[in-house]
Every structure is written in C-alpha cells, then in structure tokens.
TIRO-2110 file (N, C-alpha, C; in Angstrom, 1 decimal):
// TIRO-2110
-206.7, -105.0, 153.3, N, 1, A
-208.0, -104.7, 152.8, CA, 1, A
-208.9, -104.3, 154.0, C, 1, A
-209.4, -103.0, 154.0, N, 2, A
-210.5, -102.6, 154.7, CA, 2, A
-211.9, -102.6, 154.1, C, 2, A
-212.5, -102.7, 155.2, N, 3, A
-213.9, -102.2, 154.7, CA, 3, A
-214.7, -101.8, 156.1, C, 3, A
-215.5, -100.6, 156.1, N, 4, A
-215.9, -99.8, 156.9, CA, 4, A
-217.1, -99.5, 157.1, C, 4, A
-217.7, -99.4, 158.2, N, 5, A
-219.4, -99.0, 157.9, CA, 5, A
-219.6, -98.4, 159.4, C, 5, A
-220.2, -97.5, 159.4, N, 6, A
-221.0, -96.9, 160.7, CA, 6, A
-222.4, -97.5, 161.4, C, 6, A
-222.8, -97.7, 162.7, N, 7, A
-223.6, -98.4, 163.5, CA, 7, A
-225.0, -97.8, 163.5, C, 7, A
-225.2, -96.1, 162.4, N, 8, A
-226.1, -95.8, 162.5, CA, 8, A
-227.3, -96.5, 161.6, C, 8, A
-226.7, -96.5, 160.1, N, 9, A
-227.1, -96.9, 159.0, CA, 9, A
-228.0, -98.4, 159.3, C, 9, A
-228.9, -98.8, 159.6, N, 10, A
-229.6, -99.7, 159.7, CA, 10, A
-230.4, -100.3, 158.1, C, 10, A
-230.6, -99.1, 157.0, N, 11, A
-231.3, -99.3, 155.5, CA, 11, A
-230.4, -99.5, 154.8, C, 11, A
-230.9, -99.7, 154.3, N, 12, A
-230.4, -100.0, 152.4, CA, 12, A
-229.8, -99.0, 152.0, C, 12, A
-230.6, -97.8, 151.9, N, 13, A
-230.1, -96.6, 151.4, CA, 13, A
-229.8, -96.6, 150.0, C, 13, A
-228.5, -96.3, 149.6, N, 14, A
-228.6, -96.5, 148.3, CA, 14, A
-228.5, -97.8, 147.2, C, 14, A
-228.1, -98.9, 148.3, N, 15, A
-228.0, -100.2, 148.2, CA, 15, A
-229.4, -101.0, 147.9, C, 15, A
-229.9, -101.1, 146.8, N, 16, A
-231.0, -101.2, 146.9, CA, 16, A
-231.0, -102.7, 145.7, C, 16, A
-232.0, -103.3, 146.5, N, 17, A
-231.8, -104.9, 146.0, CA, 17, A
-232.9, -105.0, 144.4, C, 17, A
-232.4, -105.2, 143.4, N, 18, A
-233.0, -105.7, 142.6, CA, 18, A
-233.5, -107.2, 141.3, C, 18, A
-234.3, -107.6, 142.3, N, 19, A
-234.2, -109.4, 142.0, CA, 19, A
-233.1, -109.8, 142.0, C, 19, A
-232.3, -109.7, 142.5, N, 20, A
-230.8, -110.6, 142.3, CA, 20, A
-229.7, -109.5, 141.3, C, 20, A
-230.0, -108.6, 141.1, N, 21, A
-228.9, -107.4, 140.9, CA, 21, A
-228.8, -106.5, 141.6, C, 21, A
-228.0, -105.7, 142.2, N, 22, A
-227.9, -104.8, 142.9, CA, 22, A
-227.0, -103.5, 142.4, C, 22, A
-227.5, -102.6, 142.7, N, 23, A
-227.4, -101.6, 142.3, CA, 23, A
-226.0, -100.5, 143.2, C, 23, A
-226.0, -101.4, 144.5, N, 24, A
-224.6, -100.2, 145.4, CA, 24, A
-223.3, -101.8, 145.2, C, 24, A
-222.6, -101.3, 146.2, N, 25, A
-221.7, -102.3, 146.6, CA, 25, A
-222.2, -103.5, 147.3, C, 25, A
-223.2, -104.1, 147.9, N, 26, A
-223.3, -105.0, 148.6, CA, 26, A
-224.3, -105.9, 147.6, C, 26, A
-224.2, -107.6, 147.5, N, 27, A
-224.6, -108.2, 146.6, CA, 27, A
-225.5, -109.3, 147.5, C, 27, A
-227.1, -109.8, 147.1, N, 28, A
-227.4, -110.2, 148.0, CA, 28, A
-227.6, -111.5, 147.3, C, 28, A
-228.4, -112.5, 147.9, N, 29, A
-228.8, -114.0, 147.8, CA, 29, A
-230.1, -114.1, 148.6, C, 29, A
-231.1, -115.2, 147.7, N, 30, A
-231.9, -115.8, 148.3, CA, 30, A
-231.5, -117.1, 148.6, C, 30, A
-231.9, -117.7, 149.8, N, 31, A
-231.5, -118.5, 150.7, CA, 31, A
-232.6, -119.9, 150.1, C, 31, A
-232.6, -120.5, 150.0, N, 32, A
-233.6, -121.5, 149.9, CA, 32, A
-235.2, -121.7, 151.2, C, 32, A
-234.6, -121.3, 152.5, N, 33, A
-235.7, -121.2, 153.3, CA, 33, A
-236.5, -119.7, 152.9, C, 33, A
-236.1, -119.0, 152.2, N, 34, A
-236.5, -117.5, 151.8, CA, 34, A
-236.2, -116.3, 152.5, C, 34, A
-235.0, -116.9, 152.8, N, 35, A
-233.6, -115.4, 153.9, CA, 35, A
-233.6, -114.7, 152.9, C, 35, A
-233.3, -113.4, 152.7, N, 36, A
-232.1, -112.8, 151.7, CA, 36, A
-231.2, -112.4, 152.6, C, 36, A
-229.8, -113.0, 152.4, N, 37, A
-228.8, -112.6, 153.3, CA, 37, A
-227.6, -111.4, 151.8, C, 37, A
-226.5, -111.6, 153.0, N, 38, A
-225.9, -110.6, 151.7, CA, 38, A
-224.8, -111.8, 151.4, C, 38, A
-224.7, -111.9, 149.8, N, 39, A
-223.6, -113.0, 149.1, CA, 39, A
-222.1, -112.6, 149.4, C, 39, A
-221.7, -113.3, 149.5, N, 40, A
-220.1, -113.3, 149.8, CA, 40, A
-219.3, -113.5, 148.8, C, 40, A
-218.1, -112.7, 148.6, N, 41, A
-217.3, -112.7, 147.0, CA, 41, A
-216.7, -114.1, 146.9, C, 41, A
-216.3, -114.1, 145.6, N, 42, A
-215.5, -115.7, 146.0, CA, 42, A
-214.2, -115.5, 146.3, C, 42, A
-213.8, -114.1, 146.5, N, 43, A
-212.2, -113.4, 146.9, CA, 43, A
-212.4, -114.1, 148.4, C, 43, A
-213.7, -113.3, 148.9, N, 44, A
-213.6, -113.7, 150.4, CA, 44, A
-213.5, -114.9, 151.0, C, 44, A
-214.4, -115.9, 150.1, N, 45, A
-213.9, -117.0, 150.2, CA, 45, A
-212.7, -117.9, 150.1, C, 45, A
-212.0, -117.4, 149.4, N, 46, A
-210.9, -117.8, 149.2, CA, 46, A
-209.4, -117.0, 150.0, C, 46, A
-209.6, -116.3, 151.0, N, 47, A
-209.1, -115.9, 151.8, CA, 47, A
-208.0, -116.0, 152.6, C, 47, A
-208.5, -117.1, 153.6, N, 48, A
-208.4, -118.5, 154.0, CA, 48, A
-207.5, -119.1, 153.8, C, 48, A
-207.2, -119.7, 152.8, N, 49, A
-206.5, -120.4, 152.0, CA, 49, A
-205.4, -119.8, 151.6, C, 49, A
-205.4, -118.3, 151.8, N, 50, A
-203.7, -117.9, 151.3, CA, 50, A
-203.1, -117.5, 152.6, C, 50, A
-203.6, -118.2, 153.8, N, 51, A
-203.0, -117.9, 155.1, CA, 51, A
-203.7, -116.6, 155.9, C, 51, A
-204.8, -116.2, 155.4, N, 52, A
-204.9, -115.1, 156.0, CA, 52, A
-206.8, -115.1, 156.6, C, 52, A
-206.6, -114.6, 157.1, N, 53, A
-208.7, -114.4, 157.4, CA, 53, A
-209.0, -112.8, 157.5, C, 53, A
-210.4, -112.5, 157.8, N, 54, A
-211.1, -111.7, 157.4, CA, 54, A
-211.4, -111.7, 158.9, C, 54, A
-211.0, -110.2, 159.7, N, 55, A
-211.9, -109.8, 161.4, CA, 55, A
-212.5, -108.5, 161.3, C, 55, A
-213.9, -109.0, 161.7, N, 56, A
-214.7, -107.9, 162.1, CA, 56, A
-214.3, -106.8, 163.3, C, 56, A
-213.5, -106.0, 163.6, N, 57, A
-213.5, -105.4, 164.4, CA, 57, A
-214.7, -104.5, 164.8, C, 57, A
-215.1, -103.9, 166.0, N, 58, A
-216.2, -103.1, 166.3, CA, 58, A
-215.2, -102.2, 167.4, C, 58, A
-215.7, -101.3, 167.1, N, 59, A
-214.9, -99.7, 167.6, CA, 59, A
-216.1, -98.5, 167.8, C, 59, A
-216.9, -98.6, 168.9, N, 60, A
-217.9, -97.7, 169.0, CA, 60, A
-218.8, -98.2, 168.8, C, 60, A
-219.4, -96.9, 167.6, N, 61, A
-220.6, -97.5, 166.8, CA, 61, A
-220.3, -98.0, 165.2, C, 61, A
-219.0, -98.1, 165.1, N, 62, A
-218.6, -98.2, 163.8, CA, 62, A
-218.0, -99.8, 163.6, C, 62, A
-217.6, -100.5, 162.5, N, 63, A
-216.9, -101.7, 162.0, CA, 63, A
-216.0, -101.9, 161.3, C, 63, A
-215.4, -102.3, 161.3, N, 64, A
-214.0, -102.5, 160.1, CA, 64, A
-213.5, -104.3, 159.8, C, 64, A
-213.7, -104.4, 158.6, N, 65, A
-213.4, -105.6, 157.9, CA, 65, A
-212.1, -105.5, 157.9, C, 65, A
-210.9, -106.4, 158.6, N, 66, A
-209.5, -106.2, 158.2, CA, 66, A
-208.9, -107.8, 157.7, C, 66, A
-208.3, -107.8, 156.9, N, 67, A
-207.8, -108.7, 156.0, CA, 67, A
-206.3, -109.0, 156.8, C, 67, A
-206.4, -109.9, 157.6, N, 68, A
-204.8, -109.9, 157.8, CA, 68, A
-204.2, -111.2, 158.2, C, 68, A
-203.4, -111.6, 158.8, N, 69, A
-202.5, -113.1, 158.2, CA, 69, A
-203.0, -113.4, 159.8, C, 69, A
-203.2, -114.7, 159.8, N, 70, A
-203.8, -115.8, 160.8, CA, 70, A
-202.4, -115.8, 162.1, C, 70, A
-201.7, -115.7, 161.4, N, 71, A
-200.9, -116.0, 162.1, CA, 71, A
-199.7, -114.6, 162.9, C, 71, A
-200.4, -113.8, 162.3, N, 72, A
-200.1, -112.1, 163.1, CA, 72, A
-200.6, -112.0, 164.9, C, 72, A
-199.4, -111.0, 165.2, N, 73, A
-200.0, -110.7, 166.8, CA, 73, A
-201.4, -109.7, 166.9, C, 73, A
-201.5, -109.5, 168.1, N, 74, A
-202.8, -108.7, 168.1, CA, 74, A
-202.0, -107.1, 168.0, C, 74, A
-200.4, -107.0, 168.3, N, 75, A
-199.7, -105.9, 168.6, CA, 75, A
-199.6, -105.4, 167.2, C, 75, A
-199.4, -106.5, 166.0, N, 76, A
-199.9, -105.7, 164.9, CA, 76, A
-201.4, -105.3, 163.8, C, 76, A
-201.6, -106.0, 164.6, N, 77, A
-203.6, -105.6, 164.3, CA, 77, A
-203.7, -104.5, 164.5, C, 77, A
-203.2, -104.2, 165.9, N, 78, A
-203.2, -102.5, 166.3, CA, 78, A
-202.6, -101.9, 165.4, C, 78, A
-201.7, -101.9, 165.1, N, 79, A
-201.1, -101.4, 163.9, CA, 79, A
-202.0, -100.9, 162.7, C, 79, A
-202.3, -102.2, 162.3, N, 80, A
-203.3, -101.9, 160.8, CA, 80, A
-204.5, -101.0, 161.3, C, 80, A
-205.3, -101.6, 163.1, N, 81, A
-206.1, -100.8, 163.6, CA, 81, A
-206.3, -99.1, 163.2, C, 81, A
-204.8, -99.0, 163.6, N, 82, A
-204.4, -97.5, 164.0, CA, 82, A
-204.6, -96.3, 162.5, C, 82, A
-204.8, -97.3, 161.6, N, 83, A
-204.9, -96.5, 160.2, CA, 83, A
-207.0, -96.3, 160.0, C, 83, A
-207.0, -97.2, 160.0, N, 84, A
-208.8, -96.7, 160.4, CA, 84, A
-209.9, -96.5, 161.5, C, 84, A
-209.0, -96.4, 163.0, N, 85, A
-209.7, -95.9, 163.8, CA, 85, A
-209.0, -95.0, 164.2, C, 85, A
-208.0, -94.3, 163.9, N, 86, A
-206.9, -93.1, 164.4, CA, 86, A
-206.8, -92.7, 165.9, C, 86, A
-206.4, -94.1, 166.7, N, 87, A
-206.0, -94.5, 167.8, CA, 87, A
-204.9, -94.9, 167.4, C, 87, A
-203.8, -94.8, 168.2, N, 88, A
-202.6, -95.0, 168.1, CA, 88, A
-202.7, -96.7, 169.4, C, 88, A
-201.5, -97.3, 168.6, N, 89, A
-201.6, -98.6, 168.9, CA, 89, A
-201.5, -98.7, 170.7, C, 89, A
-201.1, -97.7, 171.4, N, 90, A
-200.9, -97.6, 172.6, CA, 90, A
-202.2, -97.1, 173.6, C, 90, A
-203.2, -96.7, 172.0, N, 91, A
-204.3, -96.1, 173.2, CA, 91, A
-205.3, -97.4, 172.9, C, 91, A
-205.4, -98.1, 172.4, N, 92, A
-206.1, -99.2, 172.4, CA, 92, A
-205.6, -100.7, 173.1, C, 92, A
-207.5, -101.3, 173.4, N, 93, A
-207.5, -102.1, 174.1, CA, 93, A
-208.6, -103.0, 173.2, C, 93, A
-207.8, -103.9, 173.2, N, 94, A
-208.6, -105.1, 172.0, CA, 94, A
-209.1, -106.5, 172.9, C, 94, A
-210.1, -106.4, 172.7, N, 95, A
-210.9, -107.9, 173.4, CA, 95, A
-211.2, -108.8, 172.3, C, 95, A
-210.9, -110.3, 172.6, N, 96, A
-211.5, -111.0, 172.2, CA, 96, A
-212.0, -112.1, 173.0, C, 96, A
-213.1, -112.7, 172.9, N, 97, A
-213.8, -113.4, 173.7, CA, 97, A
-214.0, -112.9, 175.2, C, 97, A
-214.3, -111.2, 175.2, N, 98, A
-214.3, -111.2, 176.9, CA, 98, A
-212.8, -111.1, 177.3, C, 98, A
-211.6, -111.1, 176.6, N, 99, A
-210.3, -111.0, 177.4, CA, 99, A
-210.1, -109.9, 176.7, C, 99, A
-209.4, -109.2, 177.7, N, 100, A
-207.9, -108.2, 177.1, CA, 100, A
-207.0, -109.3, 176.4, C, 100, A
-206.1, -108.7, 175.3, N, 101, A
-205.3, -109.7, 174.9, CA, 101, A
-203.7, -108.7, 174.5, C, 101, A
-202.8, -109.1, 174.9, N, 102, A
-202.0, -108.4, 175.1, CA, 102, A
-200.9, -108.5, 173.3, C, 102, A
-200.6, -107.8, 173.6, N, 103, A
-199.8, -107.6, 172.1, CA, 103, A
-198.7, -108.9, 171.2, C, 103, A
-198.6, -109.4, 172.3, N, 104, A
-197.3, -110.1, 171.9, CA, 104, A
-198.0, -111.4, 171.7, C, 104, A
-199.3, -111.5, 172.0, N, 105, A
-200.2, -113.1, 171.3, CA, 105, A
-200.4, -113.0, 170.5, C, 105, A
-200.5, -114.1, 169.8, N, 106, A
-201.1, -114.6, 168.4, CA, 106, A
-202.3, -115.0, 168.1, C, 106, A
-202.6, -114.5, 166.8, N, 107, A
-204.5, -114.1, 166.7, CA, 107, A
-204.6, -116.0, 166.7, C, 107, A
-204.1, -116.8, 165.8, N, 108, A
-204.1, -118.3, 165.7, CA, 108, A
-204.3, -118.9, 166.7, C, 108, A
-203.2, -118.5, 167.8, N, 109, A
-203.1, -118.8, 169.2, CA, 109, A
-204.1, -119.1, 170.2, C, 109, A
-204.9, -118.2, 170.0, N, 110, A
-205.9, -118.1, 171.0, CA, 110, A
-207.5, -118.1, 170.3, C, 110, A
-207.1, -118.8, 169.0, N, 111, A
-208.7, -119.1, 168.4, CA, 111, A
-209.1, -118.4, 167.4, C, 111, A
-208.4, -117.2, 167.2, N, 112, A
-209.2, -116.3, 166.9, CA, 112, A
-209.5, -116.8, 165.1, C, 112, A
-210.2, -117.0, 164.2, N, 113, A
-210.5, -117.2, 163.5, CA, 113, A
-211.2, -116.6, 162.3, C, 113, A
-211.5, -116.9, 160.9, N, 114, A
-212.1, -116.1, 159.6, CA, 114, A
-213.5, -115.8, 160.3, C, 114, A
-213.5, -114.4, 160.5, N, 115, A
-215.2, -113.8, 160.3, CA, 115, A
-215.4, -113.7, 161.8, C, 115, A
-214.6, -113.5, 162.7, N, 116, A
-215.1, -113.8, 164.2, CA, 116, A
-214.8, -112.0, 164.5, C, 116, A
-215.3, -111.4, 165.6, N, 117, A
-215.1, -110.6, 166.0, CA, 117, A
-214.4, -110.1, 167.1, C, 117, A
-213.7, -108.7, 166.8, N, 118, A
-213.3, -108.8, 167.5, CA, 118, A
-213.2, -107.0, 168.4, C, 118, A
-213.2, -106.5, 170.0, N, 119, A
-213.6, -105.2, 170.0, CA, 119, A
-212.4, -104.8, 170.8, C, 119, A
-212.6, -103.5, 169.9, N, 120, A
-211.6, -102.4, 170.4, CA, 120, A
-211.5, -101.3, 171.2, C, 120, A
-211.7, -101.1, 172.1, N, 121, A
-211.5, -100.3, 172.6, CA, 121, A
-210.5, -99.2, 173.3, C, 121, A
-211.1, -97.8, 173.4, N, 122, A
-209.8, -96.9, 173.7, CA, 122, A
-209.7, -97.1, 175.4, C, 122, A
-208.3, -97.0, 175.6, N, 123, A
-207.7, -97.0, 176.8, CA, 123, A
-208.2, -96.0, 177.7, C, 123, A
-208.7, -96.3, 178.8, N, 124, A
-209.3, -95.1, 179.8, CA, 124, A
-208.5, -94.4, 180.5, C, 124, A
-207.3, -95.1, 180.7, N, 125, A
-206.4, -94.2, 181.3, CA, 125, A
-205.6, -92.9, 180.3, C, 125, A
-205.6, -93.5, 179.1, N, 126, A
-204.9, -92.8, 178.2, CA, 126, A
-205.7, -91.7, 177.7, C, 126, A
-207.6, -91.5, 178.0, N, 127, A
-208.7, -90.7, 177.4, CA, 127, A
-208.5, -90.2, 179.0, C, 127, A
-208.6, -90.5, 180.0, N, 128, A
-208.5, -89.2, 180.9, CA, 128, A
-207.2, -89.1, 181.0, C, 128, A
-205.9, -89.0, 180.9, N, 129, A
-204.9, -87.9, 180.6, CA, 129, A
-205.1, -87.0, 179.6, C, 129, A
-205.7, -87.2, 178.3, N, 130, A
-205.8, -86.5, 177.1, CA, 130, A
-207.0, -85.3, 177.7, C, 130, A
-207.5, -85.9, 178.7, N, 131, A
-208.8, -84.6, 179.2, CA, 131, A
-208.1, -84.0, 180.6, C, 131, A
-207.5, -84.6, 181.2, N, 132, A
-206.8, -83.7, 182.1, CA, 132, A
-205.5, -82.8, 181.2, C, 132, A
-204.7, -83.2, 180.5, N, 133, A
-204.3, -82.4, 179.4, CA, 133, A
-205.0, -81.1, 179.2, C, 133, A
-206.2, -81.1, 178.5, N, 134, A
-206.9, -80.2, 178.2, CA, 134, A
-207.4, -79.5, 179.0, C, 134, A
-207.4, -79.8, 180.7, N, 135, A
-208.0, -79.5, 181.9, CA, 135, A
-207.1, -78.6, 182.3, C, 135, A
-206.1, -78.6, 181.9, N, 136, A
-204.8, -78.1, 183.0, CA, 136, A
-204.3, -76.9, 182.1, C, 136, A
-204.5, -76.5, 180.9, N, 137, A
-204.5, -75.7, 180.2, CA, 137, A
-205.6, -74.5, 180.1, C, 137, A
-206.6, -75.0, 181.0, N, 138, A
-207.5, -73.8, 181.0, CA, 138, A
-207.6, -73.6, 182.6, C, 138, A
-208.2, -72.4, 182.6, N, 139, A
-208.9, -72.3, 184.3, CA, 139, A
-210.6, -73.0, 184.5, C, 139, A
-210.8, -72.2, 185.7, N, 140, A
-212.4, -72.6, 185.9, CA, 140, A
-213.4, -71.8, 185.4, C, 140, A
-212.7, -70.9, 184.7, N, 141, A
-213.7, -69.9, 183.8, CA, 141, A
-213.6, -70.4, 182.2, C, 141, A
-212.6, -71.3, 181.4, N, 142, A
-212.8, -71.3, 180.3, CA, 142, A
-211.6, -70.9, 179.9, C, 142, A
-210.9, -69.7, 180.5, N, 143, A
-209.5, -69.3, 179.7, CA, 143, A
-208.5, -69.8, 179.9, C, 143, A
-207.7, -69.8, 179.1, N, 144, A
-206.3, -70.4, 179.2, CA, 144, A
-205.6, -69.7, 180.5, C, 144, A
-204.8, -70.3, 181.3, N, 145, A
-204.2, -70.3, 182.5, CA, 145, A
-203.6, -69.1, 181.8, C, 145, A
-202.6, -69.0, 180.8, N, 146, A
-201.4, -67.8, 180.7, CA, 146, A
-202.2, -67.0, 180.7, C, 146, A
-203.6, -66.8, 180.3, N, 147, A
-203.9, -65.2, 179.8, CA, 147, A
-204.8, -65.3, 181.1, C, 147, A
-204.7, -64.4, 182.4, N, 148, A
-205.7, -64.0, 183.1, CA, 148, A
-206.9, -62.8, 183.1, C, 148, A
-208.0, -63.3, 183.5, N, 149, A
-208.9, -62.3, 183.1, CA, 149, A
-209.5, -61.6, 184.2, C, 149, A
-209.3, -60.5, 183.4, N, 150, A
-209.8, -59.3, 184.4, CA, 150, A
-211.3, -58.8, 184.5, C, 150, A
-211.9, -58.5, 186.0, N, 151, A
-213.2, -58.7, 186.1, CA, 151, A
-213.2, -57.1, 186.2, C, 151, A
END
C-alpha cells in the first residue's frame, strides 16, 4: 500500500473540510481541545496487528506511506522504495534516526516502528557518475564528442 504526496502542496485544495464530511480523500476530526487533525482509517489502525506497520518515507520534497511487514530488511524497503521513487535499490541511501542503515538490518531491529520516519536518500557517488556519464559524452562546446564541429 502506497500513498504519495508532494512537499509543495501546503492547502487543502480540493480537500476541502465540511463540518465533519469531506469532500477529497483525506477525513478530518475535531479534537476535544479544538485541533482539527486528520482521522485515521480503522484499516490503518489495525495494521499493526497483522505484523506489519505503516513508514513515512521522505525523498526530497516528496512522501510515501509504505505498508510493509515489521519484520522486513531495509534492503527490501528499497525494493518496494524503488517502485515509487524510481531509484534503483543501489542508488539509495536510507537513514533512520541519523544513521545510514545497511541492507541486511532489520526495520524491528533497530526500533524502527508504526508511523515513524524514515529518509531516503540518492547516493552521491552514484549521481556524480550518472553526470560525469553525461559529461564525457559531450565536449566543452555542448556537442557530442563523435560529431566535431567545425568553426
């Protein structure tokens, strides 16, 4: 289970709250101190309990809700990663709490828990080969190295 949202969207937009109905996908609540937060399904609630939790990943300016088993490595997180941030599992670098975490740990293992966050990052070595790639295929004018240009 994904769920996706971009870092620009700060409004409502088309989500627009109506006394306790709502009109997009997101469902809200009044809080007794007089929050309106947003309600939580009772799927998501119940989550948990079939061995599995719910991680906020953050990837730029974007988020992804991933649904996956407590007891999974972070090497296949990348995996599931790899289908909605189109990073391949090798160009990503996943922190939680401040650490790199290497593939062969377990999300359980190391705390990681329902609703906690967790960030992704692309590999910098792997993003400057991909631009020296592209560097080494042109010259210092812009054209491709095979075709030389005549002044």
């Amino acid at each position: 289970m994904f769920r996706s949202s971009g870092g620009n969207s700060s409004s409502n937009g088309d989500k627009e709250y109506n006394g306790g109905t709502n009109t997009g996908e997101i469902k809200w609540e009044l809080r007794p101190g007089g929050m309106l937060v947003q309600k939580r399904d009772i799927d998501d609630q119940n989550v948990e309990k079939e061995g599995c939790i719910v991680v906020r990943v953050a990837n730029g300016s974007q988020w992804h809700d991933i649904t996956i088993q407590a007891t999974s490595t972070f090497g296949e997180m990348k995996m599931l990663l790899s289908l909605v941030t189109g990073l391949k599992p090798k160009e990503q670098r996943v922190l939680f709490k401040g650490k790199e975490r290497e593939d062969i740990e377990h999300l359980h293992m190391v705390g990681v828990g329902d609703r906690d966050k967790i960030v992704v990052l692309e590999d910098p070595a792997i993003k400057e080969k991909k631009q020296h790639g592209l560097l080494a295929t042109t010259n210092e004018n812009g054209a491709p190295n095979n075709h030389p240009i005549s002044v």
